[in-house]
Short mmCIF file of the C-alpha atoms (twelve columns), coordinates in Angstrom:
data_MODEL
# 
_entry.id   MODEL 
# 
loop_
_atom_site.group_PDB 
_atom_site.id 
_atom_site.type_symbol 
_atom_site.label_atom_id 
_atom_site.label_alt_id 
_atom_site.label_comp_id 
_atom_site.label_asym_id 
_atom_site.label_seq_id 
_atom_site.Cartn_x 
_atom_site.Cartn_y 
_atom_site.Cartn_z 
_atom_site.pdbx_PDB_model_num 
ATOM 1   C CA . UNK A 1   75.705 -57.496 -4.312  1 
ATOM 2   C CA . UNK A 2   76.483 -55.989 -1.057  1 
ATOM 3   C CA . UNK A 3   79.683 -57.374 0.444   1 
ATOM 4   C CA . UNK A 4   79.608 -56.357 4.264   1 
ATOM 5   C CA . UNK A 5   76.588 -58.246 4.645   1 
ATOM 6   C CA . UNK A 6   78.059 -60.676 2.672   1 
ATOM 7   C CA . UNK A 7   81.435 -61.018 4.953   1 
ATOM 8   C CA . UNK A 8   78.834 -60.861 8.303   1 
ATOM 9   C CA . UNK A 9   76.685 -64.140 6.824   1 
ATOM 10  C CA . UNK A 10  79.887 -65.837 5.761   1 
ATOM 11  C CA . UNK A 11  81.512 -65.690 9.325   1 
ATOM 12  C CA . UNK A 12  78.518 -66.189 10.810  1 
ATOM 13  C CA . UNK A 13  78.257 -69.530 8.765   1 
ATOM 14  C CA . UNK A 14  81.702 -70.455 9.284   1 
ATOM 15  C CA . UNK A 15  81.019 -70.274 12.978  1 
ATOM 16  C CA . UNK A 16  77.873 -72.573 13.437  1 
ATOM 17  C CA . UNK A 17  79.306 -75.003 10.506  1 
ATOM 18  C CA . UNK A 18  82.579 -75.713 13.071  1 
ATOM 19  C CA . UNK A 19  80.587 -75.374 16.046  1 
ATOM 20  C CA . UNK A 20  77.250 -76.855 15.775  1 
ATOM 21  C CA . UNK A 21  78.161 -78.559 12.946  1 
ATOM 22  C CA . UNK A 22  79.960 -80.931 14.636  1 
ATOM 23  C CA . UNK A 23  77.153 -81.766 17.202  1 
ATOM 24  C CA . UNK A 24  74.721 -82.322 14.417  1 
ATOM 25  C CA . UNK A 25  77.083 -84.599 12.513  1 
ATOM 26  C CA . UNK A 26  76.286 -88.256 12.052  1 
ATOM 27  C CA . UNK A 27  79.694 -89.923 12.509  1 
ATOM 28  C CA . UNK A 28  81.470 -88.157 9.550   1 
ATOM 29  C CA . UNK A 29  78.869 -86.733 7.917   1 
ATOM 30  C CA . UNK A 30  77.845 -83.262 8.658   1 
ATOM 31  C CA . UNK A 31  76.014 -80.664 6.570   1 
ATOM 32  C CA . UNK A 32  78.180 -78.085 4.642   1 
ATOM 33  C CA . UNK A 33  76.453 -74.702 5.387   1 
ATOM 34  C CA . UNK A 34  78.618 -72.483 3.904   1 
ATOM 35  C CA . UNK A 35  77.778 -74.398 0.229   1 
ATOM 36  C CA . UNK A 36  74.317 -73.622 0.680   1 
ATOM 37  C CA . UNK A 37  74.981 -70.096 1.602   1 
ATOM 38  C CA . UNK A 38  76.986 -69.948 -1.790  1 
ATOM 39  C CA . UNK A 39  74.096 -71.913 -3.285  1 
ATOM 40  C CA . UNK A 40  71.860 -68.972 -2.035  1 
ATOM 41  C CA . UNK A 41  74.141 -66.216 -3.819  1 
ATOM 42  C CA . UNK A 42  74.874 -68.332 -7.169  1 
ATOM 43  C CA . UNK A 43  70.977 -68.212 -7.290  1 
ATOM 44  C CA . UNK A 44  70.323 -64.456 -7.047  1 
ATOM 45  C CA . UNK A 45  72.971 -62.938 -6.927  1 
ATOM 46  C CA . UNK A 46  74.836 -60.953 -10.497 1 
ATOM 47  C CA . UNK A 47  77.315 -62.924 -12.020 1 
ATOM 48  C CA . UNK A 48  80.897 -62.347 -11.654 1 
ATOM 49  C CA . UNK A 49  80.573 -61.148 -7.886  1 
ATOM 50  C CA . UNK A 50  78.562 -64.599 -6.665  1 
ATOM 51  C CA . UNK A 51  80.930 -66.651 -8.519  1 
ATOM 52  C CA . UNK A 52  83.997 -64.795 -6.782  1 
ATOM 53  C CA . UNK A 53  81.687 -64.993 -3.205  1 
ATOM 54  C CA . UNK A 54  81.794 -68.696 -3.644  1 
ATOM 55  C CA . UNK A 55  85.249 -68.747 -4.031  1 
ATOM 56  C CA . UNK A 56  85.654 -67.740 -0.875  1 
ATOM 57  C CA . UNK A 57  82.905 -69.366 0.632   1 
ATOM 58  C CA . UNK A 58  85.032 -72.874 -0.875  1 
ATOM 59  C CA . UNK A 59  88.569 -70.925 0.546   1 
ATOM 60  C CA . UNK A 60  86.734 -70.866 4.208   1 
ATOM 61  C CA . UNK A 61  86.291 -74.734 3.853   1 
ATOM 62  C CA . UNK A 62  89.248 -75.290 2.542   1 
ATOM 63  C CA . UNK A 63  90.563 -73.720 5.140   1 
ATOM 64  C CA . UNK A 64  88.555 -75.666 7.719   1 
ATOM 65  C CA . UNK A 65  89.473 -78.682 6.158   1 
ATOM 66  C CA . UNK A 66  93.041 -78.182 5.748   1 
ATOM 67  C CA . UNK A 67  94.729 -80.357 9.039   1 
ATOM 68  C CA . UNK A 68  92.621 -83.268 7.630   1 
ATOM 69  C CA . UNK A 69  92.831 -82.613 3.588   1 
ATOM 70  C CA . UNK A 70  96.083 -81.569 3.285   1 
ATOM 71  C CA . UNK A 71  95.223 -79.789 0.238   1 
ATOM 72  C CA . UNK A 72  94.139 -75.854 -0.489  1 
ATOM 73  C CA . UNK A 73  92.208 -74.633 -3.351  1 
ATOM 74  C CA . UNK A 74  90.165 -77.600 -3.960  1 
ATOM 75  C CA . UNK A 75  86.655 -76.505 -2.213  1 
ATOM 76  C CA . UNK A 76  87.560 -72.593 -3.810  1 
ATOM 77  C CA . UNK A 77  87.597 -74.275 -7.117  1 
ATOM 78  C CA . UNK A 78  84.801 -76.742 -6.907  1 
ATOM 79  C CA . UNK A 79  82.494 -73.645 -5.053  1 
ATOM 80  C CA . UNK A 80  83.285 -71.502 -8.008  1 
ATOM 81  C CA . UNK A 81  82.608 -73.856 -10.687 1 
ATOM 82  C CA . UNK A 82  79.384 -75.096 -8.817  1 
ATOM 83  C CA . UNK A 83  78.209 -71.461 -8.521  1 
ATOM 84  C CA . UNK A 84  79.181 -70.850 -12.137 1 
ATOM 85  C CA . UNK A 85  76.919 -74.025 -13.775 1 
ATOM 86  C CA . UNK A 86  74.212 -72.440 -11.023 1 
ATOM 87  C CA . UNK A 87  74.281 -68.929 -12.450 1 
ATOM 88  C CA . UNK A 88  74.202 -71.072 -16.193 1 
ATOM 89  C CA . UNK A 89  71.141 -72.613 -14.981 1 
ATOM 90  C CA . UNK A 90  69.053 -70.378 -12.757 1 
ATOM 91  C CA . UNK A 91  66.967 -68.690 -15.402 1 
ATOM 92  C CA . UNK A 92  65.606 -72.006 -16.315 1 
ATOM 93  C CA . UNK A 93  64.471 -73.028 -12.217 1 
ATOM 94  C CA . UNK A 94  62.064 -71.816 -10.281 1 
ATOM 95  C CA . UNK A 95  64.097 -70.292 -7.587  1 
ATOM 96  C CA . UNK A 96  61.760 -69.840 -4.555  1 
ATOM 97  C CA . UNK A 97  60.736 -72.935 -4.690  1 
ATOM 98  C CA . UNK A 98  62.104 -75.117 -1.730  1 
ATOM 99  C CA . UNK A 99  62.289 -78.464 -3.840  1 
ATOM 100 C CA . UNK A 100 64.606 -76.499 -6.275  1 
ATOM 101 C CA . UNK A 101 66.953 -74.969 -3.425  1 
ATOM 102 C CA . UNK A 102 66.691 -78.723 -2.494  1 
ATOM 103 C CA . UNK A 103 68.228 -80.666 -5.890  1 
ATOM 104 C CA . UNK A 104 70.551 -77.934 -6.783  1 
ATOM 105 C CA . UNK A 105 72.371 -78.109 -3.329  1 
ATOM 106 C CA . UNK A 106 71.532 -82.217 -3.543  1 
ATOM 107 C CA . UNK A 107 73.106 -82.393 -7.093  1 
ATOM 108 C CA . UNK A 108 76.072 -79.653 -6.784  1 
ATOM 109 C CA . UNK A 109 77.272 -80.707 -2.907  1 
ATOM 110 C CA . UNK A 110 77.408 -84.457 -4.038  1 
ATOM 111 C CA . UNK A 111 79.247 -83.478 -7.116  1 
ATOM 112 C CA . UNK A 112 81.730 -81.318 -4.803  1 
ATOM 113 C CA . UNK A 113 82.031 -84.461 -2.243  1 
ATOM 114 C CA . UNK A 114 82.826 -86.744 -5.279  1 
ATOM 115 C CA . UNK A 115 85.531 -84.514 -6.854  1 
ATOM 116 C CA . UNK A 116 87.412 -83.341 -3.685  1 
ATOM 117 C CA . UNK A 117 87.611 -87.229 -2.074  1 
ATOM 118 C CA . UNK A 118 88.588 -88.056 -5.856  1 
ATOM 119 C CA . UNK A 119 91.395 -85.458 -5.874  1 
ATOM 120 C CA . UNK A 120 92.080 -86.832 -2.343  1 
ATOM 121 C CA . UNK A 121 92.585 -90.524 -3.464  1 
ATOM 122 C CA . UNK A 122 94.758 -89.050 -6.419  1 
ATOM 123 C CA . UNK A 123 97.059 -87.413 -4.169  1 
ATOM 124 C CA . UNK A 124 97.381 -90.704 -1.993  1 
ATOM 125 C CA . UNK A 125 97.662 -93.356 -4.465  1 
ATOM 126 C CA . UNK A 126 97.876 -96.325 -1.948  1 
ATOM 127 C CA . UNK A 127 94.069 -96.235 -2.062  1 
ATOM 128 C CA . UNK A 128 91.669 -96.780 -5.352  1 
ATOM 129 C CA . UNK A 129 88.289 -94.863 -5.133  1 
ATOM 130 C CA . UNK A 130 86.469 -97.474 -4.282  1 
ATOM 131 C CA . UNK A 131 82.917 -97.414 -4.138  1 
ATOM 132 C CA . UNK A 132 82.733 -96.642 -0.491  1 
ATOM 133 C CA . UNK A 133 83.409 -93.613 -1.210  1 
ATOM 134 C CA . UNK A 134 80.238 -92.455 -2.889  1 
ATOM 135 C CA . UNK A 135 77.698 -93.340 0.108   1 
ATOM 136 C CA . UNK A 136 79.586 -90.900 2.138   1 
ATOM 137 C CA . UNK A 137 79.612 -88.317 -0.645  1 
ATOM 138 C CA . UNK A 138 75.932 -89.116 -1.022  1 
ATOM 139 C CA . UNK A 139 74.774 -88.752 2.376   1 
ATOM 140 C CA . UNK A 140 76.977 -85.538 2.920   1 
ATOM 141 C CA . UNK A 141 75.024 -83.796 0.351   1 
ATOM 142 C CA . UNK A 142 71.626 -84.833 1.147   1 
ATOM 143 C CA . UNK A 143 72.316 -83.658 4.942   1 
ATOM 144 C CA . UNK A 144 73.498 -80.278 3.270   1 
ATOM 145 C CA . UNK A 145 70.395 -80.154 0.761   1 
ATOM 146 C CA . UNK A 146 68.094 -81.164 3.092   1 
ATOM 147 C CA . UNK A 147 69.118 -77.882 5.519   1 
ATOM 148 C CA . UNK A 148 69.099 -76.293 2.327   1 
ATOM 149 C CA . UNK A 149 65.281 -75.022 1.951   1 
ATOM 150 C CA . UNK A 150 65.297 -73.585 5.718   1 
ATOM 151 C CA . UNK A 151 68.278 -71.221 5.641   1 
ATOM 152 C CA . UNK A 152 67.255 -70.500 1.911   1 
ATOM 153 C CA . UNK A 153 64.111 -69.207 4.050   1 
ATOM 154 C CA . UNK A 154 66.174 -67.184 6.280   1 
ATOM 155 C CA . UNK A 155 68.339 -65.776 4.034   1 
ATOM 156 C CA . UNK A 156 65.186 -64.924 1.714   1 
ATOM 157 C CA . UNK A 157 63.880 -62.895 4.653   1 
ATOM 158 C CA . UNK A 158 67.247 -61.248 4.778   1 
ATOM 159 C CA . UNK A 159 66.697 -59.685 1.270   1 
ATOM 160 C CA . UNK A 160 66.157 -56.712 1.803   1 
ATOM 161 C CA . UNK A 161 69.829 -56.322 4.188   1 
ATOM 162 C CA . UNK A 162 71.750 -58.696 1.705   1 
ATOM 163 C CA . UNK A 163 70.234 -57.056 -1.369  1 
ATOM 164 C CA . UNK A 164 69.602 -60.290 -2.817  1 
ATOM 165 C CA . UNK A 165 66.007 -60.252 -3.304  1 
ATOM 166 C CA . UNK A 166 63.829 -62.623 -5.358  1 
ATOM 167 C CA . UNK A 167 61.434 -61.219 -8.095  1 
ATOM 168 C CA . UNK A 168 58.631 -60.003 -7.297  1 
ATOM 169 C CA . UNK A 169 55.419 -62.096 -7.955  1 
ATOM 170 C CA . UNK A 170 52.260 -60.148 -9.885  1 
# 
């Protein structure tokens, strides 16, 4: 895995997700690029150095989030773990395929939402987790999964500059 072009993509993404991030967003729901660039890297990139690329792909948004969260080290952990169970998985999907890129980000991102606003209600415990919580969650990670297959595309086309390129096809 090549960092520098790994640092480049993850500012770059940092950058649109708090700038045109917030245009796209639908009241508070916005789509969580910088999960589906970890996506991308837990998917073909080598072990330990995806995992530890998520990590700071989660730091960023923890980062991001902090004013509002209050809390750091929850997306780092939650990225990591996602991008381990996807580096677990990823011999068993068919990786190119834009439905996959789809349900992994759909199933991990909603997973993430669900945890962090659970380990937010757990730090305040005026409120339950109630089950207005999980529509939010929900919708969250289908606006991220549903960006998903397009910059999957793009950063495909970047193989060859990222060094993360899929298998070849016979």
């Amino acid at each position: 895995m090549k960092w520098v072009p790994f640092i480049i993509l993850g500012v770059i993404t940092l950058v649109c997700q708090t700038t045109i991030s917030g245009i796209i967003a639908i009241h508070s729901i916005w789509p969580n690029w910088l999960f589906v660039l970890a996506v991308h890297y837990a998917l073909w990139g080598p072990w330990p150095e995806a995992a530890i690329g998520a990590w700071f792909l989660g730091l960023a948004v923890d980062l991001q989030t902090l004013a509002g969260f209050g809390s750091m080290g929850v997306y780092a952990f939650l990225f990591g773990g996602a991008a381990w169970a996807i580096i677990r998985i990823r011999s068993a999907l068919v990786r190119e395929h834009a439905l996959t890129q789809f349900l992994v980000t759909l199933v991990f991102a909603w997973a993430i939402e669900l945890l962090s606003e659970l380990h937010r209600q757990w730090r305040t415990p005026a409120e339950m987790l109630s089950v207005a919580v999980w529509w939010p969650a929900f919708f969250t990670a289908l606006y991220t999964a549903a960006c998903a297959p397009y910059l999957h595309w793009l950063l495909i086309r970047l193989g060859r500059w990222t060094g993360l390129r899929p298998a070849r096809r016979l």
